[in-house]
Backbone as a printed PyTorch tensor [residue, N CA C, xyz], in Angstrom:
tensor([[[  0.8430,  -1.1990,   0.0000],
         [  0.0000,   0.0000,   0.0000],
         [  0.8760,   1.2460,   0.0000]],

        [[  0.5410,   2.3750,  -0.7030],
         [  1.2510,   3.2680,  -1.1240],
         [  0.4980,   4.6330,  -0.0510]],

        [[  1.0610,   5.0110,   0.8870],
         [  0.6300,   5.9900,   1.6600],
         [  0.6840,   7.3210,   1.4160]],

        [[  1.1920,   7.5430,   0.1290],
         [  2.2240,   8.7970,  -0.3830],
         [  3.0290,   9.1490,  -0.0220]],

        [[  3.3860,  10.4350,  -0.4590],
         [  4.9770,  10.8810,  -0.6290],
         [  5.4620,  11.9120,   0.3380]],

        [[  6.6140,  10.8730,   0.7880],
         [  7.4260,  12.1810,   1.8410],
         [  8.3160,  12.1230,   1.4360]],

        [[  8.8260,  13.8330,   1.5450],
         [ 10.1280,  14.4180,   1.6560],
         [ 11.5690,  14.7670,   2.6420]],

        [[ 12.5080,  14.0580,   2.2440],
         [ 13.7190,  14.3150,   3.6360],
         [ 14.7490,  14.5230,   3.0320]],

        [[ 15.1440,  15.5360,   3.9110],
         [ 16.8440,  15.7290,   3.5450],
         [ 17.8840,  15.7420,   5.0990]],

        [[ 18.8240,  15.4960,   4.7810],
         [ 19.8670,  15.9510,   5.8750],
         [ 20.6460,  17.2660,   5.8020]],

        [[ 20.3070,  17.3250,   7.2470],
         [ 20.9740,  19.0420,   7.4410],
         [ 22.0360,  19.9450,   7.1220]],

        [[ 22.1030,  20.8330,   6.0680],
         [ 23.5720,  21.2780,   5.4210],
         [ 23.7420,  20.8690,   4.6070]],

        [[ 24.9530,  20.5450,   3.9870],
         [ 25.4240,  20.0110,   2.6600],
         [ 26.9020,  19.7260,   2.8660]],

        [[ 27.1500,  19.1310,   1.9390],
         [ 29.1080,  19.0440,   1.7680],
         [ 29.8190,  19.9670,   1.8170]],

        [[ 29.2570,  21.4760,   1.5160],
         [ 30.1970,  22.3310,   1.6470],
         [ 29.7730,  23.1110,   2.3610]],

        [[ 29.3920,  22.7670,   3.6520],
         [ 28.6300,  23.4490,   4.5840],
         [ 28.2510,  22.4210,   5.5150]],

        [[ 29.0910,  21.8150,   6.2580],
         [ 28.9630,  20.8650,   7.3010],
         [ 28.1990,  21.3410,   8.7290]],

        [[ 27.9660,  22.3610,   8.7150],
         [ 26.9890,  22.9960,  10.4290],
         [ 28.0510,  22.6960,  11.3770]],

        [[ 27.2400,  21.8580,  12.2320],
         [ 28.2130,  21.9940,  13.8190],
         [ 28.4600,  20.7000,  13.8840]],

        [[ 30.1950,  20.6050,  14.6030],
         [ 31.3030,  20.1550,  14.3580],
         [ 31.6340,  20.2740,  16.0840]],

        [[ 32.0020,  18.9090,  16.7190],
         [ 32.0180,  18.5080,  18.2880],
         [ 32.6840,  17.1120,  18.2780]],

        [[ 33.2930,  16.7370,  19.3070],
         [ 33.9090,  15.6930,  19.5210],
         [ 34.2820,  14.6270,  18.5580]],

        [[ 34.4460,  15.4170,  17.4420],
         [ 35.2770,  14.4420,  16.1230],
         [ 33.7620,  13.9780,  14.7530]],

        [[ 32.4850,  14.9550,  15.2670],
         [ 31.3400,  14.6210,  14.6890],
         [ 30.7240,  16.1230,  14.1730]],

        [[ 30.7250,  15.4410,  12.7480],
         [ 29.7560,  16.5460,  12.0160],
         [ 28.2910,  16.3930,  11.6180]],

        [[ 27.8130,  17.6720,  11.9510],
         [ 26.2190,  17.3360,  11.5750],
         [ 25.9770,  17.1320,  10.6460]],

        [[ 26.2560,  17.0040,   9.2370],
         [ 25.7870,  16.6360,   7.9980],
         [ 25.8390,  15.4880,   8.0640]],

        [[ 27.3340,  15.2450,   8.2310],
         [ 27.4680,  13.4770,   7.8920],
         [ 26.7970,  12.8800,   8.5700]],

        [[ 26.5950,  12.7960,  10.2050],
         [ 25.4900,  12.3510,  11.4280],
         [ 24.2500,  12.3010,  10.9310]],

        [[ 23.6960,  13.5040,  10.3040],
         [ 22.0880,  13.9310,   9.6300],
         [ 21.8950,  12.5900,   8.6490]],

        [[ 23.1360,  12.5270,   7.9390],
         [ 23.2130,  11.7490,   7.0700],
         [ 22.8340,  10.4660,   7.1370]],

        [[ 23.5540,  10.0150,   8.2450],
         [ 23.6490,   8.3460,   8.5980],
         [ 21.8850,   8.0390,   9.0180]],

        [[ 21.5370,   9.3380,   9.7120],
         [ 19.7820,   9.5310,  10.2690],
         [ 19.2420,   8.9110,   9.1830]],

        [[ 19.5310,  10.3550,   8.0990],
         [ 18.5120,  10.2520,   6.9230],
         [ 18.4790,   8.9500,   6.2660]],

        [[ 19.3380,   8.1840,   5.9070],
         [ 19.4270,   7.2450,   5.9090],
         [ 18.7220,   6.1490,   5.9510]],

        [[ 18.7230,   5.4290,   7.4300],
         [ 18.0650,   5.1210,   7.9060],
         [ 16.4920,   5.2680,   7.8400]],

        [[ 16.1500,   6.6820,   8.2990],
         [ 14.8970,   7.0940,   7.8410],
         [ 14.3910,   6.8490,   6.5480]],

        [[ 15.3520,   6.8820,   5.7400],
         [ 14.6750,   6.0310,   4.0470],
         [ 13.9520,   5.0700,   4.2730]],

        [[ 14.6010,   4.0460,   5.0950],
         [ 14.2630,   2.2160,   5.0220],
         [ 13.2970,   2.6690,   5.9500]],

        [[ 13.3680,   3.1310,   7.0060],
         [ 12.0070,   2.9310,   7.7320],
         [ 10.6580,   3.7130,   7.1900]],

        [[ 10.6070,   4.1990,   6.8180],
         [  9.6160,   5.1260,   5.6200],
         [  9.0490,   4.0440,   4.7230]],

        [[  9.6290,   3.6240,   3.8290],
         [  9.7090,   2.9330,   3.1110],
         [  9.1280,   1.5220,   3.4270]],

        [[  9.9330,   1.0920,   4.3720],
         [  8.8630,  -0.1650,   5.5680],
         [  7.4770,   0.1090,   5.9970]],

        [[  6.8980,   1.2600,   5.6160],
         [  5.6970,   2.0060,   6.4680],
         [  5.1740,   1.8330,   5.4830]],

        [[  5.4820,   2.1090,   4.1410],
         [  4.6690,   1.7110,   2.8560],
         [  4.3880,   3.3100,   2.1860]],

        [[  5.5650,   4.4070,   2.5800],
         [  5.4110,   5.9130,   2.5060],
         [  6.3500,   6.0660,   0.9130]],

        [[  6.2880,   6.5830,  -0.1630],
         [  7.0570,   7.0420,  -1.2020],
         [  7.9180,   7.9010,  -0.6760]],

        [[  9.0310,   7.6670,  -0.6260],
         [  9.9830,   8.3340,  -0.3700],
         [ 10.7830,   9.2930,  -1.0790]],

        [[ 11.1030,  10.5600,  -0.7110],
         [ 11.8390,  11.6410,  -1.6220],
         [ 13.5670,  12.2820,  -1.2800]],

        [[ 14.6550,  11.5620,  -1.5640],
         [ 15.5420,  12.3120,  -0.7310],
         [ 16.2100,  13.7730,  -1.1800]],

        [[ 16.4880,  14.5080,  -1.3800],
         [ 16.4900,  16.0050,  -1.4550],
         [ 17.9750,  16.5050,  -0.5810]],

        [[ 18.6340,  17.0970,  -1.2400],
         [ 19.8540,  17.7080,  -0.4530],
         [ 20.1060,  19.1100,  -1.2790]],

        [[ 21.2890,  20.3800,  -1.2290],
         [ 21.5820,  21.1130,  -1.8680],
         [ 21.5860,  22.3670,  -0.4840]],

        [[ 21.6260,  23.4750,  -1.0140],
         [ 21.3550,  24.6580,  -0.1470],
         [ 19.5660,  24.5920,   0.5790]],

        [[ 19.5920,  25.1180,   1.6370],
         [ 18.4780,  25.3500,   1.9240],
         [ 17.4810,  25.7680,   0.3180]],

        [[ 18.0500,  26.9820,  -0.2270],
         [ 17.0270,  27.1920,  -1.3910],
         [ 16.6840,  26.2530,  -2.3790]],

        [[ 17.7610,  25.3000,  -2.5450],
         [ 17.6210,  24.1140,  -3.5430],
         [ 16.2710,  23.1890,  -2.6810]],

        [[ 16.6140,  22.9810,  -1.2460],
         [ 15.9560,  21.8470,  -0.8130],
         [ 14.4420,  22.4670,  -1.0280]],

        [[ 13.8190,  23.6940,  -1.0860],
         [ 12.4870,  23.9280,  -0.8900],
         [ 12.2610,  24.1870,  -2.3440]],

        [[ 12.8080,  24.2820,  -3.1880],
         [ 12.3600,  24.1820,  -4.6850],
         [ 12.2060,  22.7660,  -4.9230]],

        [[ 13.3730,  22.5040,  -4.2390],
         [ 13.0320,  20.3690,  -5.1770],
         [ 11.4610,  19.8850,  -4.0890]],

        [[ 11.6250,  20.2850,  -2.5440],
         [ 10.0430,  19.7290,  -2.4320],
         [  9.3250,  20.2910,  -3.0280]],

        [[  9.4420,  21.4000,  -3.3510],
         [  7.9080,  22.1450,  -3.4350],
         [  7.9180,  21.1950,  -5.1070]],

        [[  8.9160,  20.9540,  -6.1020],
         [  8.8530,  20.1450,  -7.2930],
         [  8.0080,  18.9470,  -7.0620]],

        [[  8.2990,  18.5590,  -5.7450],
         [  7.5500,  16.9770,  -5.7610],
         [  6.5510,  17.1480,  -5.4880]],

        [[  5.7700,  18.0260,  -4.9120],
         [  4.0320,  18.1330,  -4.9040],
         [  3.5750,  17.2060,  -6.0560]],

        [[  2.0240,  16.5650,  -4.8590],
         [  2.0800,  16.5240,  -3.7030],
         [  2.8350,  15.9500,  -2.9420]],

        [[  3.0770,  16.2800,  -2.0500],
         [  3.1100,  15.2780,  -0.4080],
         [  2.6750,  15.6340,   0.5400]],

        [[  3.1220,  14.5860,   1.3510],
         [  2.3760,  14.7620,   2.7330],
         [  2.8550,  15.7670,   3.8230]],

        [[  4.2410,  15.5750,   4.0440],
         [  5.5200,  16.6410,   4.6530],
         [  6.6310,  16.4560,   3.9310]],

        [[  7.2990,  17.3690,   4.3300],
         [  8.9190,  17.7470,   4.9210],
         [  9.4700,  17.6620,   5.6950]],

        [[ 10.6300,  16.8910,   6.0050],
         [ 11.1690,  17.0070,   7.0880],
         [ 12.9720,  17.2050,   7.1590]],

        [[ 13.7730,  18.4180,   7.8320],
         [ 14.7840,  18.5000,   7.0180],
         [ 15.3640,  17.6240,   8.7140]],

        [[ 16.6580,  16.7550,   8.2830],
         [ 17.0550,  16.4390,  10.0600],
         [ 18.6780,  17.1730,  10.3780]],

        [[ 18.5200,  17.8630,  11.7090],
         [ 19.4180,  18.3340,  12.3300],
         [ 19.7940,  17.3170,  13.2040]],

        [[ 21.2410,  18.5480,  13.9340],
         [ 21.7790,  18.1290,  15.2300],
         [ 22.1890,  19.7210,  15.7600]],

        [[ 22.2630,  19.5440,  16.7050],
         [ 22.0180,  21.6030,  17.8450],
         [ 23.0310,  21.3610,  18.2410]],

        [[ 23.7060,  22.6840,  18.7960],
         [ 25.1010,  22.4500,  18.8090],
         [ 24.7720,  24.1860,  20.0000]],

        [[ 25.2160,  24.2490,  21.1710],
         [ 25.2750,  25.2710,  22.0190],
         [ 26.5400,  25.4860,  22.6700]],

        [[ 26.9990,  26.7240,  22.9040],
         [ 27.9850,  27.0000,  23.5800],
         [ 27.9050,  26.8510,  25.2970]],

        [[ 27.2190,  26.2050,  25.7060],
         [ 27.0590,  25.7910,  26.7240],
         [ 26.9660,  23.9680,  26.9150]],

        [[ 27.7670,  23.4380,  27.4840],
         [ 27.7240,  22.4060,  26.7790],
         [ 26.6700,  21.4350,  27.6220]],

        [[ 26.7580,  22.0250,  28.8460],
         [ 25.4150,  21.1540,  29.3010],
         [ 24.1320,  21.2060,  28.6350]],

        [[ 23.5420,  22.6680,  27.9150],
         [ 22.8210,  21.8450,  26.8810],
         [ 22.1250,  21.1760,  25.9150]],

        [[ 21.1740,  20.0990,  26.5020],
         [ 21.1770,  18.7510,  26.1470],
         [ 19.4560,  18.3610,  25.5750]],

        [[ 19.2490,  17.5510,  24.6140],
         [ 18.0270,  16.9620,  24.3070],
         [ 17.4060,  17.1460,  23.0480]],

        [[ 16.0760,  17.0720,  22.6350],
         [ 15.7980,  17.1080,  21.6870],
         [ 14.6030,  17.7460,  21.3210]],

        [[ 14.8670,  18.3840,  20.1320],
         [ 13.2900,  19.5780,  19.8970],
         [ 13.2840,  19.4980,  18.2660]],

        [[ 11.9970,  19.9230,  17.9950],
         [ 11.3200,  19.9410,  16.4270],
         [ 10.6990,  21.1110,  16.0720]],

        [[ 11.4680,  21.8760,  15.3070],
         [ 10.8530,  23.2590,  15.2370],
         [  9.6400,  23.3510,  13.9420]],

        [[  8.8040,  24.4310,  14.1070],
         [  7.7040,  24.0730,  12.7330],
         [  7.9410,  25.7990,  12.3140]],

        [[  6.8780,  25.9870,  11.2950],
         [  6.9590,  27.3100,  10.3410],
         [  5.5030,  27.7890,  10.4350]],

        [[  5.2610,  28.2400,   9.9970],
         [  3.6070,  29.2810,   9.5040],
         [  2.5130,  28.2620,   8.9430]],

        [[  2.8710,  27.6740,   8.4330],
         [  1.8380,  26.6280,   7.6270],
         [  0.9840,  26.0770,   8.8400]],

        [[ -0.3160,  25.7880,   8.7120],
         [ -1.3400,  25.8950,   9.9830],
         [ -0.8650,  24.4080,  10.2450]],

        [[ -0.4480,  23.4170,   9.2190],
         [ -0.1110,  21.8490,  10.0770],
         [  1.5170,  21.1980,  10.6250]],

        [[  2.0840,  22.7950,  10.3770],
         [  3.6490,  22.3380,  10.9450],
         [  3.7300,  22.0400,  12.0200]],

        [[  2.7910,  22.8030,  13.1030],
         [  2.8000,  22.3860,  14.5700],
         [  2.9000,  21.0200,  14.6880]],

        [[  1.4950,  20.8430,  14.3330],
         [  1.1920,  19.7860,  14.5770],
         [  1.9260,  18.1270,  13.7770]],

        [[  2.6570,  18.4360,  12.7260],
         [  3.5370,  17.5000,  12.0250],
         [  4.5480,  17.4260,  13.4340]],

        [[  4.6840,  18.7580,  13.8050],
         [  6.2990,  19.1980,  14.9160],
         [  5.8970,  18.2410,  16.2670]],

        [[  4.6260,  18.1580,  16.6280],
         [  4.0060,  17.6980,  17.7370],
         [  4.0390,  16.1660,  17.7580]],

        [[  3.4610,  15.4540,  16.4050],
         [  3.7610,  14.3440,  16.4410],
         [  4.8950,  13.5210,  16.1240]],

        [[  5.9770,  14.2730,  15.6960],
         [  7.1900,  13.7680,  15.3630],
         [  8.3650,  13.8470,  16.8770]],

        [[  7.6050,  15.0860,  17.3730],
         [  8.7120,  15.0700,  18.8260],
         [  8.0560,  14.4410,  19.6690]],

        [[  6.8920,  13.6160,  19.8810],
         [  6.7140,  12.9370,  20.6370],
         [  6.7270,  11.3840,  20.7050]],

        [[  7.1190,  11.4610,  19.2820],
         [  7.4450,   9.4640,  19.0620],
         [  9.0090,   9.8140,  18.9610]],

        [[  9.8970,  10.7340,  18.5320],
         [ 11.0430,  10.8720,  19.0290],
         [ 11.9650,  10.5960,  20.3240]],

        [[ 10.8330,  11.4440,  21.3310],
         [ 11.5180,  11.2690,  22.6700],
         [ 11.0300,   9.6960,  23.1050]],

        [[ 10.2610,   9.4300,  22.6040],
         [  9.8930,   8.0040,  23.3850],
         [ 10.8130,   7.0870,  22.8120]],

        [[ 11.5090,   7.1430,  21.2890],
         [ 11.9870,   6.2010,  20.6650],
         [ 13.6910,   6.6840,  21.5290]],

        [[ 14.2160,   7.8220,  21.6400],
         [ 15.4040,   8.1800,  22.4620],
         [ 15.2470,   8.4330,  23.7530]],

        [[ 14.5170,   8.7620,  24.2190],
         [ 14.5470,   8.9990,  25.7270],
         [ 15.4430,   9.9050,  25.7970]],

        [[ 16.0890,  10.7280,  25.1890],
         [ 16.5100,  12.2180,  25.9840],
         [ 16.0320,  13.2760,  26.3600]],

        [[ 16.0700,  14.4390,  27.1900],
         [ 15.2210,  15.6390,  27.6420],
         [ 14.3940,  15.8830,  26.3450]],

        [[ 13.2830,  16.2530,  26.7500],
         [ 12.0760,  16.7250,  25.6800],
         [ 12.3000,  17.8720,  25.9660]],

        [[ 12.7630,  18.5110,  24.7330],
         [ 12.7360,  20.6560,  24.5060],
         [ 11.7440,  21.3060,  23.9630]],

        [[ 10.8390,  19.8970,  23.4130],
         [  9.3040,  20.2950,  23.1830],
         [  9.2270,  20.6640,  21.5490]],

        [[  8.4590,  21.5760,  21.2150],
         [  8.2770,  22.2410,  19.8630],
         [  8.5810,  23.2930,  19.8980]],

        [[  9.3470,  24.0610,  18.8950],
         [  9.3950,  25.6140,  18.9740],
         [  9.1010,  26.3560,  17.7310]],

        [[  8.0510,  27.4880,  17.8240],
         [  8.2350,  28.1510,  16.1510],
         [  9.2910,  28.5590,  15.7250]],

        [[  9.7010,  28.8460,  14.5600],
         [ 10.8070,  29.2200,  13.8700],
         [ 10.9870,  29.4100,  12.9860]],

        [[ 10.3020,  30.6440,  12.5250],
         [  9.7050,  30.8250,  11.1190],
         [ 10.6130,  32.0730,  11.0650]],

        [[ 12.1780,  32.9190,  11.9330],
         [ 12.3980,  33.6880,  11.6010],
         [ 13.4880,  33.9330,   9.8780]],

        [[ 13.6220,  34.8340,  10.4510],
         [ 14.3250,  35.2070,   8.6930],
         [ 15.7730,  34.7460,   8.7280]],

        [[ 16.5580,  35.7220,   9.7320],
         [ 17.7030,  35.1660,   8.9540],
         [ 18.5730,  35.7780,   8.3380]],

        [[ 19.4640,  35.2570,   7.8920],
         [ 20.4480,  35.9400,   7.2250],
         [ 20.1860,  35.0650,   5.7160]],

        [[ 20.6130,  34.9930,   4.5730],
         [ 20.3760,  33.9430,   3.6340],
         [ 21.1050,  32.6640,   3.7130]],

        [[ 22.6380,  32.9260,   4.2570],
         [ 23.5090,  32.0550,   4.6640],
         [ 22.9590,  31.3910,   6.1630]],

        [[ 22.5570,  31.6240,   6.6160],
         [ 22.1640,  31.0710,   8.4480],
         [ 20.3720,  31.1120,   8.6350]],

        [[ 19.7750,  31.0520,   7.2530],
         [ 18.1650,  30.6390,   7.3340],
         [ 17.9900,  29.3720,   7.2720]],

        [[ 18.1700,  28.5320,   8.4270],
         [ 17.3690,  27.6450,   8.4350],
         [ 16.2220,  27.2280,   8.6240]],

        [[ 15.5550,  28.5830,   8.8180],
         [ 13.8920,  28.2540,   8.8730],
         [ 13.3680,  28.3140,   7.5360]],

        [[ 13.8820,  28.6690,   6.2380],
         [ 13.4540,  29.2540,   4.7730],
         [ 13.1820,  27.8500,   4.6570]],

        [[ 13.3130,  26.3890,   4.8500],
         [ 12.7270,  24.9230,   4.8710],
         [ 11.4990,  25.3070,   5.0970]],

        [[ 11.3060,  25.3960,   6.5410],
         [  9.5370,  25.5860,   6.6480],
         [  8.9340,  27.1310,   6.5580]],

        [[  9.3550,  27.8840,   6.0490],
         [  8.9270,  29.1880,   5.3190],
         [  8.4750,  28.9690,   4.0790]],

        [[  9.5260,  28.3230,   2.9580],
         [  9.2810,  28.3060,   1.6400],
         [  8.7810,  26.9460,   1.2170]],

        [[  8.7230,  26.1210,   1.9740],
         [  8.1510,  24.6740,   1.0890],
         [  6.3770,  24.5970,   1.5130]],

        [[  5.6940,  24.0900,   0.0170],
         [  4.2250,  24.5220,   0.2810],
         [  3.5720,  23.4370,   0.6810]],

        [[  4.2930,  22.5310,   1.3840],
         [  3.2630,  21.2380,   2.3430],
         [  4.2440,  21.6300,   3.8360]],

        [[  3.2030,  20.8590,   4.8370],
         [  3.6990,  20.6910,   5.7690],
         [  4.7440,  20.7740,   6.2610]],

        [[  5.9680,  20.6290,   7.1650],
         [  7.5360,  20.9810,   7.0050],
         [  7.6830,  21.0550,   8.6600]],

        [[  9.0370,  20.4740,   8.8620],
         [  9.5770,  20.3110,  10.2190],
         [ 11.1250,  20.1740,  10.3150]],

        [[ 11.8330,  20.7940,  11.3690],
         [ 13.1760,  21.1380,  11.3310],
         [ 13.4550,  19.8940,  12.7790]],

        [[ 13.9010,  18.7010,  12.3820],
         [ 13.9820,  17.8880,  14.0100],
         [ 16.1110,  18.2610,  14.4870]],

        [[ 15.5440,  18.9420,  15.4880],
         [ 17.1260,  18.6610,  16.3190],
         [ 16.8890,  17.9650,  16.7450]],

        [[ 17.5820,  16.5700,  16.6970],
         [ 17.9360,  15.2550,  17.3620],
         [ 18.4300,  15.0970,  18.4660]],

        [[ 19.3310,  15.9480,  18.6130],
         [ 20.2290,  16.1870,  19.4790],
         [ 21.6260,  17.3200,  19.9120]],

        [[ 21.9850,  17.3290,  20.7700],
         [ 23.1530,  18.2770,  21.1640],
         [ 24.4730,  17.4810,  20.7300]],

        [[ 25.1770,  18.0100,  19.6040],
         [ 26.4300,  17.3830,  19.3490],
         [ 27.5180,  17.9970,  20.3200]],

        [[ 27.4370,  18.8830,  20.4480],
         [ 27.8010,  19.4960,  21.5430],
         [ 28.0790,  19.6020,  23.5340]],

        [[ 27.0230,  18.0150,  23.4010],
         [ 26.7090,  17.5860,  24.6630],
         [ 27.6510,  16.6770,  24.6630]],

        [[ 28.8470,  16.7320,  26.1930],
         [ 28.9480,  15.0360,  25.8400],
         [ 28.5820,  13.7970,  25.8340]],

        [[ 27.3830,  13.8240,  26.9280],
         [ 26.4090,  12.8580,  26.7810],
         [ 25.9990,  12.5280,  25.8600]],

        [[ 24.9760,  13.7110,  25.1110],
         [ 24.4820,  13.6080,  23.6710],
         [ 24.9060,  12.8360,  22.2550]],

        [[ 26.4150,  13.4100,  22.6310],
         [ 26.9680,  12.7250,  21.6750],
         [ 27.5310,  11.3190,  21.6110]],

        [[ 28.0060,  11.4540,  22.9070],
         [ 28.5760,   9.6180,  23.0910],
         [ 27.6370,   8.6460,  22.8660]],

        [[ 26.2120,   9.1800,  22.5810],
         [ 24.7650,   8.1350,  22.3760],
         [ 25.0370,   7.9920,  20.4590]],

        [[ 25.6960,   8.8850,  19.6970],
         [ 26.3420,   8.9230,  18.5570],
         [ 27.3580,   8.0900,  18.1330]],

        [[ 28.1710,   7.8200,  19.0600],
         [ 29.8690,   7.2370,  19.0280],
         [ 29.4490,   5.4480,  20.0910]],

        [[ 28.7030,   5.4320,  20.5880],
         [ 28.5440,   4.4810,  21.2780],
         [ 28.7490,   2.6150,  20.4680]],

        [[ 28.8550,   1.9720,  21.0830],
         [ 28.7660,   0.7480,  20.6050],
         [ 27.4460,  -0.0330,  20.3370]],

        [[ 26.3970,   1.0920,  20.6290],
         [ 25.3470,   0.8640,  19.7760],
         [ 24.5980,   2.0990,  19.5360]],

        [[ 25.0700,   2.7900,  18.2920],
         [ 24.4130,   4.3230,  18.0430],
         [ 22.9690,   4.3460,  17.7910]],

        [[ 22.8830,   5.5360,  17.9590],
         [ 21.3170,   6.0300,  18.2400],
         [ 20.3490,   6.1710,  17.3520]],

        [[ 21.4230,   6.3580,  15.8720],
         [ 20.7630,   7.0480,  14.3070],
         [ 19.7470,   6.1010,  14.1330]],

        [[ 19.2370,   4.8960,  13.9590],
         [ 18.5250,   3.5320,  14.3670],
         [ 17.2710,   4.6340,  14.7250]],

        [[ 17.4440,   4.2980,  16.3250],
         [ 16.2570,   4.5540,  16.7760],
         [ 15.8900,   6.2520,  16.6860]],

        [[ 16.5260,   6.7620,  16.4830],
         [ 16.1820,   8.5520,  15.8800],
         [ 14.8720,   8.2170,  14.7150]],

        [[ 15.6110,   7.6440,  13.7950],
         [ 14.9600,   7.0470,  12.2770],
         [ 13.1440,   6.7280,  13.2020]],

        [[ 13.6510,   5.5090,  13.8210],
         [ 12.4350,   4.8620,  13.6880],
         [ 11.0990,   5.9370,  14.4310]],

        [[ 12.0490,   7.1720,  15.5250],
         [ 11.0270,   7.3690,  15.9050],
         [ 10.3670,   8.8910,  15.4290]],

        [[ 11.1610,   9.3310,  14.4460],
         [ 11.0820,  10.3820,  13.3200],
         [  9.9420,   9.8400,  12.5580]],

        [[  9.9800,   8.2050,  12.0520],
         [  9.0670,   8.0240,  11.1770],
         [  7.7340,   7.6930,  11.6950]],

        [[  7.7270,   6.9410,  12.8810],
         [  6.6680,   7.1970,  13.8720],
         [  5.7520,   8.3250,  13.6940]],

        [[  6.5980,   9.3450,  14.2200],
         [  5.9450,  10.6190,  14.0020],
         [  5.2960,  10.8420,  12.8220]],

        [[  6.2600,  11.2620,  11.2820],
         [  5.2420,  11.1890,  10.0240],
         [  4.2420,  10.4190,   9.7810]],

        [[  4.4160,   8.9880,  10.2280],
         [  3.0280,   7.8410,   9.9570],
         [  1.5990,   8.6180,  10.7100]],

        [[  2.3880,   8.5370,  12.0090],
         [  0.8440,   9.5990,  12.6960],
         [  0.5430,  10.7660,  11.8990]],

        [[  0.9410,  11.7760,  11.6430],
         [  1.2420,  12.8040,  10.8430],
         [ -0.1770,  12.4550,   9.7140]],

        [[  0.4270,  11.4670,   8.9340],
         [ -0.4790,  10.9210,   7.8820],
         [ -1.9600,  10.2720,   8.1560]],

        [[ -1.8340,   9.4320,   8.9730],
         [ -2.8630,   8.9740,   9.7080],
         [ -3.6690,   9.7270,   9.8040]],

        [[ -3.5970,  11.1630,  10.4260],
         [ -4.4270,  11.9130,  11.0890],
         [ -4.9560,  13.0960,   9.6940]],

        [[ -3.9810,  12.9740,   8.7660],
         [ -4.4810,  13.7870,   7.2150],
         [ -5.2410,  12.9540,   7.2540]],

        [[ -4.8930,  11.3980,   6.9310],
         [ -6.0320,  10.6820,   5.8200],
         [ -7.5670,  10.4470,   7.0320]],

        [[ -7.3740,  11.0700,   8.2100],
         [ -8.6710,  10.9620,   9.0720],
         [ -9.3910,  12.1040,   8.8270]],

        [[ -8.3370,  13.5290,   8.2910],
         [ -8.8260,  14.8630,   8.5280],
         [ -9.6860,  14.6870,   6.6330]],

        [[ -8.9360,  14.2780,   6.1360],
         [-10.0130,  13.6980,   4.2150],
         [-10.8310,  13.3340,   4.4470]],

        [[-11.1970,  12.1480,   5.2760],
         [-12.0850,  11.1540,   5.4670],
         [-13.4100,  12.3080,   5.9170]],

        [[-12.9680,  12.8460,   7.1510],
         [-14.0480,  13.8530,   7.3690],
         [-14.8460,  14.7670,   6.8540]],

        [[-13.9560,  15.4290,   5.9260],
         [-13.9340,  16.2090,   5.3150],
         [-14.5270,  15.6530,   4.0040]],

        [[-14.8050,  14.6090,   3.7020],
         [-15.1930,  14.0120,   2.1020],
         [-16.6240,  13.6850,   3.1200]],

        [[-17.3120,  13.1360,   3.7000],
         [-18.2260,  12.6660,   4.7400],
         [-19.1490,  14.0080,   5.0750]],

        [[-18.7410,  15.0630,   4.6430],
         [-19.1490,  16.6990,   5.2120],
         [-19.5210,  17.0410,   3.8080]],

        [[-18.5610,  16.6570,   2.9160],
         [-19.1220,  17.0890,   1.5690],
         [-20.5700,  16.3470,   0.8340]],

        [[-20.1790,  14.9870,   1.3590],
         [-21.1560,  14.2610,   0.7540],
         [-22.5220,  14.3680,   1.9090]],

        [[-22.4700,  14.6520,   2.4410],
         [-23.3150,  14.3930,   3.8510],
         [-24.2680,  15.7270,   3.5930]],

        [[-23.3570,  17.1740,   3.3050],
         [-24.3890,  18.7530,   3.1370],
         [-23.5980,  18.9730,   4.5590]],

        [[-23.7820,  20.5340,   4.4690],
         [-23.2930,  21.4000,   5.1100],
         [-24.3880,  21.3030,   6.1070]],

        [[-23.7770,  20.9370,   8.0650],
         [-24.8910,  21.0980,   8.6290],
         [-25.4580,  22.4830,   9.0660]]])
């Protein structure tokens, strides 16, 4: 069964690696995520889209693949404080980013168990070089920015470097999140086709 089409990329690019901590870069890390997140997507029975380039490339190539269901670009947070620590999903303006942001950080923390930082908006501007919100500004479905984690933490990160890394269960519980995500579209159609056919009460 074909659930439709989602979109993912990993955070940054090759010539633009982000944040850089205990011998670990966020692209390549995003990477190993995204990854992962393919096969489990894909196991869900979701069309999968992978997408990389500058932020401006990544919201032209989703907005190319219309339709879909979301976006989701994956980070790692990186603070000058190194205690800290955990994981958050930022959303944009679009009335269902919250809520994509809501169900993806909450099968997240359950699938990692690190501090919940919750959801945050983040629809600001930016510089053009340091907009990472122009993902969920400019792409015209749904859209979510997941920090995974503090590379920057050493806790955080040693769950990265460990003898059994984390990118696994990040994946599975990222995709968690989109399946609900979808679930709850194809409940919000269902209604919504049931209202049409039914007459306006």
């Amino acid at each position: 069964m074909n659930r439709g089409r989602v979109v993912i990329s990993a955070g940054h690019h090759p010539g633009a690696q982000g944040a850089r901590a205990f011998g670990l870069t966020e692209h390549a890390e995003a990477c190993r995520v995204t990854a992962a997140l393919y096969t489990e997507l894909k196991n869900l029975g979701f069309d999968v889209g992978l997408i990389g380039g500058t932020l401006q490339e990544k919201a032209a190539r989703a907005n190319a693949e219309a339709p879909i269901i979301c976006a989701v670009d994956v980070h790692f947070n990186a603070s000058p404080v190194i205690q800290a620590n955990g994981t958050e999903t930022l959303y944009g303006s679009n009335p269902l980013d919250r809520t994509l942001a809501e169900d993806i950080q909450r099968h997240l923390v359950a699938a990692i168990k690190l501090r919940d930082r919750g959801v945050k908006f983040a629809d600001y501007a930016g510089t053009e070089e340091r907009d990472e919100c122009y993902f969920t500004r400019m792409i015209n479905a749904p859209a979510a920015i997941v920090e995974c984690l503090f590379l920057t933490n050493p806790g955080d990160s040693q769950n990265l470097m460990g003898s059994y890394p984390i990118h696994k269960r990040i994946a599975e519980g990222i995709a968690g999140g989109i399946a609900a995500f979808a679930t709850r579209l194809e409940a919000m159609h269902l209604e919504s086709q049931v209202h049409i056919e039914g007459g306006a009460v």
